[in-house]
N, CA, C and O atoms as a GROMACS GRO file, in nm:
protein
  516
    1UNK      N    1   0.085  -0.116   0.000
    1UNK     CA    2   0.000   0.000   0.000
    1UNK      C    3   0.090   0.123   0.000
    1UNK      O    4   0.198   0.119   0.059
    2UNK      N    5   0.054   0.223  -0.058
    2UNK     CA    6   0.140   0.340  -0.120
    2UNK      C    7   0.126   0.430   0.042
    2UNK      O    8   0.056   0.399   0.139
    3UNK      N    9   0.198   0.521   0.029
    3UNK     CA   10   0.203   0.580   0.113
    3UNK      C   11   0.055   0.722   0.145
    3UNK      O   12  -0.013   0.775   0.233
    4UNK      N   13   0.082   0.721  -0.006
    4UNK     CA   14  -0.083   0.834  -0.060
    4UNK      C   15  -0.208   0.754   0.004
    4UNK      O   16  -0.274   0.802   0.096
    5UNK      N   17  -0.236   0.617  -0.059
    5UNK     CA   18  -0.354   0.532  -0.029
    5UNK      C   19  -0.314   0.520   0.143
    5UNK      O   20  -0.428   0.509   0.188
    6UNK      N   21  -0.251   0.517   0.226
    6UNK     CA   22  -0.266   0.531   0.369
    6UNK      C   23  -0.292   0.631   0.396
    6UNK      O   24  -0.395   0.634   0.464
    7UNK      N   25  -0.243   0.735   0.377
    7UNK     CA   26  -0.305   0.897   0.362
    7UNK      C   27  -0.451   0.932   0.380
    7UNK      O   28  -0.517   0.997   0.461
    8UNK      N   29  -0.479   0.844   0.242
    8UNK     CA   30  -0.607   0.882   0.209
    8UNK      C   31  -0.683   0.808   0.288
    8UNK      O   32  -0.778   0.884   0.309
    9UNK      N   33  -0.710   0.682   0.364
    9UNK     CA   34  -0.754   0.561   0.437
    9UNK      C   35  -0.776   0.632   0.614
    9UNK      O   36  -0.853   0.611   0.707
   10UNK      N   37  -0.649   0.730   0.585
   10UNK     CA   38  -0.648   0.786   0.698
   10UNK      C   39  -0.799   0.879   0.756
   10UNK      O   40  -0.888   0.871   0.841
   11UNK      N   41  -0.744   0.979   0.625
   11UNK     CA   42  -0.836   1.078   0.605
   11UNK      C   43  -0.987   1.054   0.604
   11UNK      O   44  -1.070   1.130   0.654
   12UNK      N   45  -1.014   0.929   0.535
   12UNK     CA   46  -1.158   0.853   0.514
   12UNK      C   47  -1.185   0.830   0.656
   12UNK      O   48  -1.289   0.865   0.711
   13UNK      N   49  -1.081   0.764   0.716
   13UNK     CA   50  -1.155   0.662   0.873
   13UNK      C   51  -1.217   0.786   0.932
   13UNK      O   52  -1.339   0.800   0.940
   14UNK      N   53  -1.098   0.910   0.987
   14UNK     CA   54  -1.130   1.027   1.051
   14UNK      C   55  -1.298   1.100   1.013
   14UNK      O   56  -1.387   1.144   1.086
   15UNK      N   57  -1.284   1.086   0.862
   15UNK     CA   58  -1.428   1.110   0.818
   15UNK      C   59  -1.549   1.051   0.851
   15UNK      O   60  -1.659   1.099   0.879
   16UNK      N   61  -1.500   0.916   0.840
   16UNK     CA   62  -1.631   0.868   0.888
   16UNK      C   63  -1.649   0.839   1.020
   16UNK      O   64  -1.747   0.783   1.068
   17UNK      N   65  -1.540   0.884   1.083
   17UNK     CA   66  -1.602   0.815   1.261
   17UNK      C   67  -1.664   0.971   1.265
   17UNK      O   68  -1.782   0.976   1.298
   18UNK      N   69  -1.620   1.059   1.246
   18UNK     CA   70  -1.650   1.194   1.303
   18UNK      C   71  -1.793   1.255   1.218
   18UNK      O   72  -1.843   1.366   1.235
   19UNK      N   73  -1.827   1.178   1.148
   19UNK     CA   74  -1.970   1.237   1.017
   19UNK      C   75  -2.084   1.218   1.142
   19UNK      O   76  -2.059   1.162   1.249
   20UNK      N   77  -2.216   1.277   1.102
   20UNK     CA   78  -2.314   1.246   1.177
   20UNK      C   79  -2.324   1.128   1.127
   20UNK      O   80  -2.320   1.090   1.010
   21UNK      N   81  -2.348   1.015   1.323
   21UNK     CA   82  -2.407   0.891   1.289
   21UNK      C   83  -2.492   0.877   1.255
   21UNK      O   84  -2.489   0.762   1.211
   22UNK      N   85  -2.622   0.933   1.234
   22UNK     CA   86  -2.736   0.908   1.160
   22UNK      C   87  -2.706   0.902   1.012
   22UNK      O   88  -2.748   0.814   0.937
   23UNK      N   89  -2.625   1.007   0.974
   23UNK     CA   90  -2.632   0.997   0.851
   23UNK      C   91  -2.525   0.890   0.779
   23UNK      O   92  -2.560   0.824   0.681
   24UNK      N   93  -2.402   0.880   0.833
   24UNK     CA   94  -2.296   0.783   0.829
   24UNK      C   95  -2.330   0.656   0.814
   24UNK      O   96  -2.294   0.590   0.716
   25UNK      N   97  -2.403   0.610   0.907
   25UNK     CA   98  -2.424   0.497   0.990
   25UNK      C   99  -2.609   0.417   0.892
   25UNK      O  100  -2.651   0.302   0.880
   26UNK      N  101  -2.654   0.528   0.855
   26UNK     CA  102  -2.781   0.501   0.755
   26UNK      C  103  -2.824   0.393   0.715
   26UNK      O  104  -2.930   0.331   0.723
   27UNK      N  105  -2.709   0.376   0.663
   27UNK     CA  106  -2.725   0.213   0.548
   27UNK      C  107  -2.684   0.121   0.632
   27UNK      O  108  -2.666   0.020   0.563
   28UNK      N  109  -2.652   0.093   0.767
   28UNK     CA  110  -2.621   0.032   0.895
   28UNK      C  111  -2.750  -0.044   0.980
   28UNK      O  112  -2.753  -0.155   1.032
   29UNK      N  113  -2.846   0.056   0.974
   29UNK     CA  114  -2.929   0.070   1.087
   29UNK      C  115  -2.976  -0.105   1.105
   29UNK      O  116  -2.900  -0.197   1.075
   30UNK      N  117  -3.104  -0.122   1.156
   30UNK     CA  118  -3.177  -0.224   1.179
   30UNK      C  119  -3.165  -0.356   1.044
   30UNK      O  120  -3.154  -0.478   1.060
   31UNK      N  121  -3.169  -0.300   0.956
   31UNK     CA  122  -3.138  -0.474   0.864
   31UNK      C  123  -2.990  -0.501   0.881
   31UNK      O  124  -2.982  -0.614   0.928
   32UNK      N  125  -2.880  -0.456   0.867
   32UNK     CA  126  -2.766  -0.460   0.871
   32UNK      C  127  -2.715  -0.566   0.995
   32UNK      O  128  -2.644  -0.666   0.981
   33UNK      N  129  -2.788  -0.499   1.149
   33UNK     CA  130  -2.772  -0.551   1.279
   33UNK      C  131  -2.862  -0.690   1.252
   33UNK      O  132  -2.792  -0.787   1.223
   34UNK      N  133  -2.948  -0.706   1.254
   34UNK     CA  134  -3.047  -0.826   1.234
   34UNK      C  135  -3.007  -0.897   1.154
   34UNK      O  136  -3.067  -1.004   1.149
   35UNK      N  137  -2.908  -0.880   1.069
   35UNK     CA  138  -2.854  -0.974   0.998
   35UNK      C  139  -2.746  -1.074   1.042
   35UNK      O  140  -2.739  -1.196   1.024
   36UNK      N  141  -2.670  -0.995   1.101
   36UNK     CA  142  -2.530  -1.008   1.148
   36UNK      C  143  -2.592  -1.066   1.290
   36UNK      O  144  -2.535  -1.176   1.293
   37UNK      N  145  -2.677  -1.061   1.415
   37UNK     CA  146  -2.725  -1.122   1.448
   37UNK      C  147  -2.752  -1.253   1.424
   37UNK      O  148  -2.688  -1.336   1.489
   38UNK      N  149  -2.843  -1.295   1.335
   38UNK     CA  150  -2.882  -1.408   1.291
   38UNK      C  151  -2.806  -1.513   1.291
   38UNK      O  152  -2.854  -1.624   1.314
   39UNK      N  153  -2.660  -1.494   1.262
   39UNK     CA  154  -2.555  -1.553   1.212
   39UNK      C  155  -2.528  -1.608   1.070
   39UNK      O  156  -2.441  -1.687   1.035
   40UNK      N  157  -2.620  -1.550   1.002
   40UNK     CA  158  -2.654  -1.571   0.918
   40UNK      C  159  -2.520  -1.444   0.764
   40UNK      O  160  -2.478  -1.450   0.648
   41UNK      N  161  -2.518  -1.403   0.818
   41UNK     CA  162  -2.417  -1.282   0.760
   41UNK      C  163  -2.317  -1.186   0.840
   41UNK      O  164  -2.335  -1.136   0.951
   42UNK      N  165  -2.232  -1.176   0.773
   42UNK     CA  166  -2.119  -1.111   0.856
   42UNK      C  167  -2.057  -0.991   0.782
   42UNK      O  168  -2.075  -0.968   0.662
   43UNK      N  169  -1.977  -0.911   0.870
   43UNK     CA  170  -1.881  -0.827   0.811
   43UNK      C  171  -1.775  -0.809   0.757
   43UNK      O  172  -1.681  -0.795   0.836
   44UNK      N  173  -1.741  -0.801   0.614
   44UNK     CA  174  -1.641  -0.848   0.534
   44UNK      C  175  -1.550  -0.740   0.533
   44UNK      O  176  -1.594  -0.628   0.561
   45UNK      N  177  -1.417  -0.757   0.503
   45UNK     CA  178  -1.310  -0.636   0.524
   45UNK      C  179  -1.292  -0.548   0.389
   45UNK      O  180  -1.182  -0.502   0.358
   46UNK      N  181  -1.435  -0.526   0.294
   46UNK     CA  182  -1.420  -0.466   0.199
   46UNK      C  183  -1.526  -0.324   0.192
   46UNK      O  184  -1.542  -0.234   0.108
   47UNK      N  185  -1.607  -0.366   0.369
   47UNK     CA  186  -1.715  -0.256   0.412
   47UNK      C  187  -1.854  -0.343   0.369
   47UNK      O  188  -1.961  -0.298   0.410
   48UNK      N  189  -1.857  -0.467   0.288
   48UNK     CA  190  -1.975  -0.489   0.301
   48UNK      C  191  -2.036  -0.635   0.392
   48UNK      O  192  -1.984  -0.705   0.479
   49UNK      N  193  -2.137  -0.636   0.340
   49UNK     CA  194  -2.199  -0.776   0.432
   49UNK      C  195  -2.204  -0.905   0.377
   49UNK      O  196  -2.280  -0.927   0.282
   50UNK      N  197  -2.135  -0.991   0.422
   50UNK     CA  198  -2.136  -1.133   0.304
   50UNK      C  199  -2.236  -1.252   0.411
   50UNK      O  200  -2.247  -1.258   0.534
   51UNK      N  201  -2.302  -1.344   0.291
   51UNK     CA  202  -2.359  -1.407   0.320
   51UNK      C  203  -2.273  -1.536   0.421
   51UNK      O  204  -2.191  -1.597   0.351
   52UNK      N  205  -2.278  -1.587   0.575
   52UNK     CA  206  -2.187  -1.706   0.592
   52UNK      C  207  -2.260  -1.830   0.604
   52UNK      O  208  -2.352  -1.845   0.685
   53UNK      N  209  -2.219  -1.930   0.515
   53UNK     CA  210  -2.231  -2.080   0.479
   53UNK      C  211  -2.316  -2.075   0.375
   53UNK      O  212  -2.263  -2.031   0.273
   54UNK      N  213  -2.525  -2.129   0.358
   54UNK     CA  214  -2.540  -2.153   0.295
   54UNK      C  215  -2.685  -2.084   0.317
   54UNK      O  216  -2.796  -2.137   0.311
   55UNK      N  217  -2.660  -1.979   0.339
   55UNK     CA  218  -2.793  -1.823   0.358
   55UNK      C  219  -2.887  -1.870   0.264
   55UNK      O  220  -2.852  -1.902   0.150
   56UNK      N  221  -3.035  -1.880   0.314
   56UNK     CA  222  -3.117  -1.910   0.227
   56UNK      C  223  -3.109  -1.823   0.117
   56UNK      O  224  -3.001  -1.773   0.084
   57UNK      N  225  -3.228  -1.800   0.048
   57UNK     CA  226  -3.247  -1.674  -0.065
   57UNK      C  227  -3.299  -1.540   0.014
   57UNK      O  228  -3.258  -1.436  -0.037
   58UNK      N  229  -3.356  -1.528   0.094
   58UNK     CA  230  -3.447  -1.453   0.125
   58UNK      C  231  -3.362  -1.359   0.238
   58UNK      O  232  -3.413  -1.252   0.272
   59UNK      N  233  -3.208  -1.410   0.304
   59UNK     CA  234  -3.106  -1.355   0.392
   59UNK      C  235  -3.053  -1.310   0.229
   59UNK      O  236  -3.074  -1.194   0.194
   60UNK      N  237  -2.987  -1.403   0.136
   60UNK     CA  238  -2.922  -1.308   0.074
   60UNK      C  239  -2.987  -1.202  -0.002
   60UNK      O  240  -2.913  -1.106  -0.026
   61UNK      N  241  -3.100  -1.195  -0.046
   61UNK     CA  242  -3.177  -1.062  -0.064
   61UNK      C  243  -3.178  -0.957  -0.006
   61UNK      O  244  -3.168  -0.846  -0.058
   62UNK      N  245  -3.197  -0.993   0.160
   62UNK     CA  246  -3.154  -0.866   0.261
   62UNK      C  247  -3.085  -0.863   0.230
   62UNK      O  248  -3.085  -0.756   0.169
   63UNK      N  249  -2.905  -0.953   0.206
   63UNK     CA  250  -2.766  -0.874   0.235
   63UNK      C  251  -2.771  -0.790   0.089
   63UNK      O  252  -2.720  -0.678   0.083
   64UNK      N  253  -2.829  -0.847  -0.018
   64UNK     CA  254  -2.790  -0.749  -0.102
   64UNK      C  255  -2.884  -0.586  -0.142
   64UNK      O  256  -2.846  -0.506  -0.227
   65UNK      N  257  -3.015  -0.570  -0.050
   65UNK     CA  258  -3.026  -0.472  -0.013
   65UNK      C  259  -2.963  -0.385   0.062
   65UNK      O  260  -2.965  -0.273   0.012
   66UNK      N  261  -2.900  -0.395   0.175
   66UNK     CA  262  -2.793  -0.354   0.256
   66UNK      C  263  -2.684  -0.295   0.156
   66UNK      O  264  -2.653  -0.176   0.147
   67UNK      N  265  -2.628  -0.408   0.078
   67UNK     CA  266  -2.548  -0.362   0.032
   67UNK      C  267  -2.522  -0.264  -0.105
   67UNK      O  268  -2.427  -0.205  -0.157
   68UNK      N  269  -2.641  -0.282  -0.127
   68UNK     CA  270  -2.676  -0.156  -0.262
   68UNK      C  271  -2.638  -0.003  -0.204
   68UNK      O  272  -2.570   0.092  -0.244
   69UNK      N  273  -2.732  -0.038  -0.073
   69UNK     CA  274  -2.751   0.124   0.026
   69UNK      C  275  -2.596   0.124   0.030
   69UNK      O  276  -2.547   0.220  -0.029
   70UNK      N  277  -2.505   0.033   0.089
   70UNK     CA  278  -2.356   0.080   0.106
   70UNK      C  279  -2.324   0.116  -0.013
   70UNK      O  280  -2.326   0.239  -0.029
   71UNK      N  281  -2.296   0.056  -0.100
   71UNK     CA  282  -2.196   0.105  -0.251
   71UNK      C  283  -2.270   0.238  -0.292
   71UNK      O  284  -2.194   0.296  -0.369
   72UNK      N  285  -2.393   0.318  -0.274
   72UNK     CA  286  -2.440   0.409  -0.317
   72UNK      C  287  -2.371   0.537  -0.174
   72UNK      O  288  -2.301   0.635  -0.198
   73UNK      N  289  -2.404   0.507  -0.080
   73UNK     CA  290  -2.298   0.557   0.036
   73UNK      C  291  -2.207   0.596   0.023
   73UNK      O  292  -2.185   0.717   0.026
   74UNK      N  293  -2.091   0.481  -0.004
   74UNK     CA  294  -1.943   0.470  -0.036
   74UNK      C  295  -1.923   0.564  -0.171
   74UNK      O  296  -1.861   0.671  -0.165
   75UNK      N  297  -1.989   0.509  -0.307
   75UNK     CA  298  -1.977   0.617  -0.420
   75UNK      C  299  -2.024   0.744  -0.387
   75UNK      O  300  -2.028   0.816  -0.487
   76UNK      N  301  -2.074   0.814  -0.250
   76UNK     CA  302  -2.109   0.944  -0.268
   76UNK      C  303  -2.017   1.032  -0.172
   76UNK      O  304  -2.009   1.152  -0.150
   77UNK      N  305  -1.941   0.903  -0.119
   77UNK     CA  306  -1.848   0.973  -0.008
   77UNK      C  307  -1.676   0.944  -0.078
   77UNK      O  308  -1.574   0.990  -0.028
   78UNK      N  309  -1.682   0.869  -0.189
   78UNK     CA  310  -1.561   0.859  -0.270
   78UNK      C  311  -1.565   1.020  -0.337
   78UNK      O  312  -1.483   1.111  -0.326
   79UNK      N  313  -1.680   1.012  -0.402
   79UNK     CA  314  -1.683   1.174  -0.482
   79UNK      C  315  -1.642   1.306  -0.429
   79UNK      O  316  -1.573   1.395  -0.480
   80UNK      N  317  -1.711   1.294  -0.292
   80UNK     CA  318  -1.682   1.370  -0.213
   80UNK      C  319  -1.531   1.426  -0.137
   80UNK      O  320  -1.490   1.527  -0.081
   81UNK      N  321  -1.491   1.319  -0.166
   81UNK     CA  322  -1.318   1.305  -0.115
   81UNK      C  323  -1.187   1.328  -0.141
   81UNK      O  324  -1.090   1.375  -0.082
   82UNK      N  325  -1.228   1.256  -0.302
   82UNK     CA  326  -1.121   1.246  -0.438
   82UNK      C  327  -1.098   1.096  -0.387
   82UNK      O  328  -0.981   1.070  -0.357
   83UNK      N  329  -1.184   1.003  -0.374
   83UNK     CA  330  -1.098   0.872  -0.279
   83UNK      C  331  -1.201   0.762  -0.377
   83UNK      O  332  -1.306   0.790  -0.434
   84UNK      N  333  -1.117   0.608  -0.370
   84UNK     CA  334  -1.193   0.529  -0.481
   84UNK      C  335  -1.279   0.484  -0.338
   84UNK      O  336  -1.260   0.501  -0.218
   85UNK      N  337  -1.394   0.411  -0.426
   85UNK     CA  338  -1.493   0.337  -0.415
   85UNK      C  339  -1.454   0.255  -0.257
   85UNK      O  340  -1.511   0.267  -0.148
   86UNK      N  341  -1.342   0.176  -0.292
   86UNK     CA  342  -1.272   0.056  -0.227
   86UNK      C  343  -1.238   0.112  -0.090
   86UNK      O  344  -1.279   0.084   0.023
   87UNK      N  345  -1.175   0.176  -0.124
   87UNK     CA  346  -1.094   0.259  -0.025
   87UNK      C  347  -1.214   0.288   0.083
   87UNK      O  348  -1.230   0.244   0.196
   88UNK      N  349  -1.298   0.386  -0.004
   88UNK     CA  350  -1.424   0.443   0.128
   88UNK      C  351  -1.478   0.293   0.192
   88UNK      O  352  -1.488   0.283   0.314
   89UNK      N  353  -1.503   0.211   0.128
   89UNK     CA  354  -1.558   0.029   0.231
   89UNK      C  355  -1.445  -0.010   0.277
   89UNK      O  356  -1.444  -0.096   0.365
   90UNK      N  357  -1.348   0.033   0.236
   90UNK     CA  358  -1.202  -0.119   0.342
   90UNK      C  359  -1.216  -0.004   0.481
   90UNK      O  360  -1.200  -0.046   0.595
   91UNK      N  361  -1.253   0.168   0.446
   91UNK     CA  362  -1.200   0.203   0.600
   91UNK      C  363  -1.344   0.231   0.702
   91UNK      O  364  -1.371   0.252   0.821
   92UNK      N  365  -1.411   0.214   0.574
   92UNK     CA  366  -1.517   0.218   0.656
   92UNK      C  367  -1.580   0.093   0.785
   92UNK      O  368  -1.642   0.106   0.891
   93UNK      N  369  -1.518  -0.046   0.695
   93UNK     CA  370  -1.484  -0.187   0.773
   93UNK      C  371  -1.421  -0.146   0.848
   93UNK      O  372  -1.460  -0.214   0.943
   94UNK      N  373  -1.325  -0.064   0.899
   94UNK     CA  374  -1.261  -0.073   1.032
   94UNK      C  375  -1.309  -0.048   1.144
   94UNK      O  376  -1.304  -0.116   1.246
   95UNK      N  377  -1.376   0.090   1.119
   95UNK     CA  378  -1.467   0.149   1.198
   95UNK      C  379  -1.633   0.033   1.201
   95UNK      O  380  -1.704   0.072   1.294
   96UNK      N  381  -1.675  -0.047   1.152
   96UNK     CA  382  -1.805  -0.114   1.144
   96UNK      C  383  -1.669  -0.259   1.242
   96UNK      O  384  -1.731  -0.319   1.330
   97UNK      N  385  -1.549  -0.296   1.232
   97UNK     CA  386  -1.546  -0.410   1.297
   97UNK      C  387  -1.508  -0.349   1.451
   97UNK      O  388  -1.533  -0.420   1.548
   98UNK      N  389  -1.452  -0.230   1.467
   98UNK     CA  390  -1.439  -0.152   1.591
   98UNK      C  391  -1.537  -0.145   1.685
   98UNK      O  392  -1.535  -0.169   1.805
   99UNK      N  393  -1.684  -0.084   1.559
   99UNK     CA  394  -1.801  -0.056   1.678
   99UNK      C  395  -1.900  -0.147   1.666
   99UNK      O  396  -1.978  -0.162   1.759
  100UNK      N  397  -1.911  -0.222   1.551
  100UNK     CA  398  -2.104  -0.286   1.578
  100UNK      C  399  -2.078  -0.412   1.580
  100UNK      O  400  -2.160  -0.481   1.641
  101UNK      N  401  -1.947  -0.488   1.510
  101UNK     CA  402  -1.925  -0.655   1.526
  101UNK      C  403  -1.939  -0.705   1.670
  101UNK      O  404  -1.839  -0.705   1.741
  102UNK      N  405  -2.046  -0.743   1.713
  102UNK     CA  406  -2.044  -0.806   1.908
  102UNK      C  407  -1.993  -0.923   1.893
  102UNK      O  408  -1.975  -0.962   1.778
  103UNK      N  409  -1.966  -0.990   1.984
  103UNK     CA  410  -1.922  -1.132   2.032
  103UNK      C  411  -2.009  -1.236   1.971
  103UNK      O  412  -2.128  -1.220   1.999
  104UNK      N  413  -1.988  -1.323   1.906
  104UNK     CA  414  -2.092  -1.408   1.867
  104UNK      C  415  -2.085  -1.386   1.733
  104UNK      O  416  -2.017  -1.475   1.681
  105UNK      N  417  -2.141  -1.278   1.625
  105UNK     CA  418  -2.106  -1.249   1.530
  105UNK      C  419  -1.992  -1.274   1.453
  105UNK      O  420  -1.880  -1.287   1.502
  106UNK      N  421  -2.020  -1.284   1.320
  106UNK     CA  422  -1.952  -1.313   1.187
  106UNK      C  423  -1.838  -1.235   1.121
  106UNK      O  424  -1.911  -1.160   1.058
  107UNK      N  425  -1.740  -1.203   1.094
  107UNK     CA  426  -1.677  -1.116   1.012
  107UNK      C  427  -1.564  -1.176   0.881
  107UNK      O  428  -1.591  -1.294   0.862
  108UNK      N  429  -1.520  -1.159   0.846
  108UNK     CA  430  -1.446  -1.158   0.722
  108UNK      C  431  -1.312  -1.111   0.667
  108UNK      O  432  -1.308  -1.045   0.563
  109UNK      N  433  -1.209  -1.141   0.731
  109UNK     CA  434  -1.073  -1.054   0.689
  109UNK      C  435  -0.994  -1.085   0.534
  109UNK      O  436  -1.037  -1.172   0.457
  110UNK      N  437  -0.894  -1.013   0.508
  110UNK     CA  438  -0.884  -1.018   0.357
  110UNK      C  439  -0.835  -1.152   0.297
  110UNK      O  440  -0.813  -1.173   0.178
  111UNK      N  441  -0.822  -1.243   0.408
  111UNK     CA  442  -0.768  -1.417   0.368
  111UNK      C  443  -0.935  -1.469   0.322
  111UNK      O  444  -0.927  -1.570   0.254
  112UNK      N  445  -1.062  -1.429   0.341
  112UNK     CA  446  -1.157  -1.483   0.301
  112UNK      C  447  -1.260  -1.560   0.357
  112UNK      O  448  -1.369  -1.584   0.304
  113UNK      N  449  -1.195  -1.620   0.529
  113UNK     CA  450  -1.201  -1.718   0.602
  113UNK      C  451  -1.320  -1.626   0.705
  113UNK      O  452  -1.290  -1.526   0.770
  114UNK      N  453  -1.470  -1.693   0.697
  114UNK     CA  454  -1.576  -1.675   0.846
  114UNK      C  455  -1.488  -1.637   0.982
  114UNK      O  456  -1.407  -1.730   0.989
  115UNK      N  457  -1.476  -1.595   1.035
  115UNK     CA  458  -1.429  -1.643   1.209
  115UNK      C  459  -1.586  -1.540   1.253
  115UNK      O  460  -1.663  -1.458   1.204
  116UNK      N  461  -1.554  -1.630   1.400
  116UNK     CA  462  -1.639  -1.568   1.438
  116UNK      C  463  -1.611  -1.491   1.605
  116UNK      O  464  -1.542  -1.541   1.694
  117UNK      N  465  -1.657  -1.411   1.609
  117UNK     CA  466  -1.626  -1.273   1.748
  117UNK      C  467  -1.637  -1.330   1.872
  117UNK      O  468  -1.747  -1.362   1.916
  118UNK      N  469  -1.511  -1.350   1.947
  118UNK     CA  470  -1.509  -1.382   2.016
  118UNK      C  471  -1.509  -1.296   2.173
  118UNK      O  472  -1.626  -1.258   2.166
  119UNK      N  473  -1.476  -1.257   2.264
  119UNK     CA  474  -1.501  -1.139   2.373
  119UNK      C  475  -1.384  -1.023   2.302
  119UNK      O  476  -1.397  -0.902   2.314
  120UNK      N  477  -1.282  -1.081   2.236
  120UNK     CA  478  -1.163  -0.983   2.279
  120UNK      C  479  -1.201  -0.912   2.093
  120UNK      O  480  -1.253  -0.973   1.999
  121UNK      N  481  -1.167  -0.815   2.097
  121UNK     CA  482  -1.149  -0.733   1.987
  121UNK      C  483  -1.116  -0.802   1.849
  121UNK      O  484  -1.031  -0.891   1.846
  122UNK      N  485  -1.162  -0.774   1.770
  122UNK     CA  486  -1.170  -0.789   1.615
  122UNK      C  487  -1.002  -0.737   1.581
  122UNK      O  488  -0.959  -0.622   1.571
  123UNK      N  489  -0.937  -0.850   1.569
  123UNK     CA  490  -0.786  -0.782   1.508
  123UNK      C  491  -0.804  -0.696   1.374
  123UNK      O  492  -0.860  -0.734   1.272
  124UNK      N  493  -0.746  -0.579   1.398
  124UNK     CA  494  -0.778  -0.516   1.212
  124UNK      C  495  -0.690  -0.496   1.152
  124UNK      O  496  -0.574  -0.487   1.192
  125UNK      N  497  -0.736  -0.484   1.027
  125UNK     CA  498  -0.640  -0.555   0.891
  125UNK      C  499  -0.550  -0.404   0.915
  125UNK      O  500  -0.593  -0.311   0.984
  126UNK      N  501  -0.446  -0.403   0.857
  126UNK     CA  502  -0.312  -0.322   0.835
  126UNK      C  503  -0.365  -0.194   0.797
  126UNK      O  504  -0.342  -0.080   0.838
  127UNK      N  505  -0.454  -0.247   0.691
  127UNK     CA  506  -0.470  -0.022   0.656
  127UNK      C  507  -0.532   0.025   0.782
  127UNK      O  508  -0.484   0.117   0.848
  128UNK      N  509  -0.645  -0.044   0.815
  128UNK     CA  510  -0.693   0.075   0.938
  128UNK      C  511  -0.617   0.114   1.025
  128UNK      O  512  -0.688   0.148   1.120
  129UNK      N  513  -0.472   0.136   1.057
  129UNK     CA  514  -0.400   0.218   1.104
  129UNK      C  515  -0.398   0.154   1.223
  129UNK      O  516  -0.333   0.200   1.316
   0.00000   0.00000   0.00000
């Protein structure tokens, strides 16, 4: 990772922890949590929600409502920035495995592999600083 793209990863996280949570946090709210609940879906280290094992149709429909609302999010806060797409979901994942991943819950790091949340903190991947 370039020294610019940490820069910028930087600049994004700061952005989004500090944005209003209502508005930040939007495409988050109640389906997002109820999902990730379920055990049924988790938090992937690219900012979005992936389906874990063998999610009926009707979970992956939610996740991919959820995740429309994110990539429309992410593309309006890339524009906003000068920052790609990617970038706004990998730092925005830092901050979503920091605050809403609970114990019990699903997540996703960049090897690909389910684990699941155990009491102690979500190790985070290298860019989130």
């Amino acid at each position: 990772m370039t020294r610019r793209t940490k820069t910028i990863l930087t600049a994004l996280a700061l952005s989004v922890a500090t944005a209003n949570a209502g508005a930040a946090y939007a495409f988050q709210a109640d389906a997002s949590a109820a999902l990730r609940a379920s055990g049924q879906a988790g938090e992937r280290y690219d900012g979005y929600l992936g389906a874990v094992g063998d999610a009926p149709a009707s979970v992956r429909a939610e996740i991919d409502a959820v995740n429309i609302k994110r990539r429309a999010f992410y593309t309006d806060l890339a524009a906003k920035r000068g920052a790609k797409i990617e970038e706004v979901g990998a730092t925005t994942a830092c901050t979503i495995f920091a605050t809403k991943v609970q114990p019990g819950q699903y997540y996703q790091l960049q090897d690909g592999v389910w684990r699941q949340r155990d009491d102690a903190p979500i190790p985070r991947p290298t860019y989130c600083g």
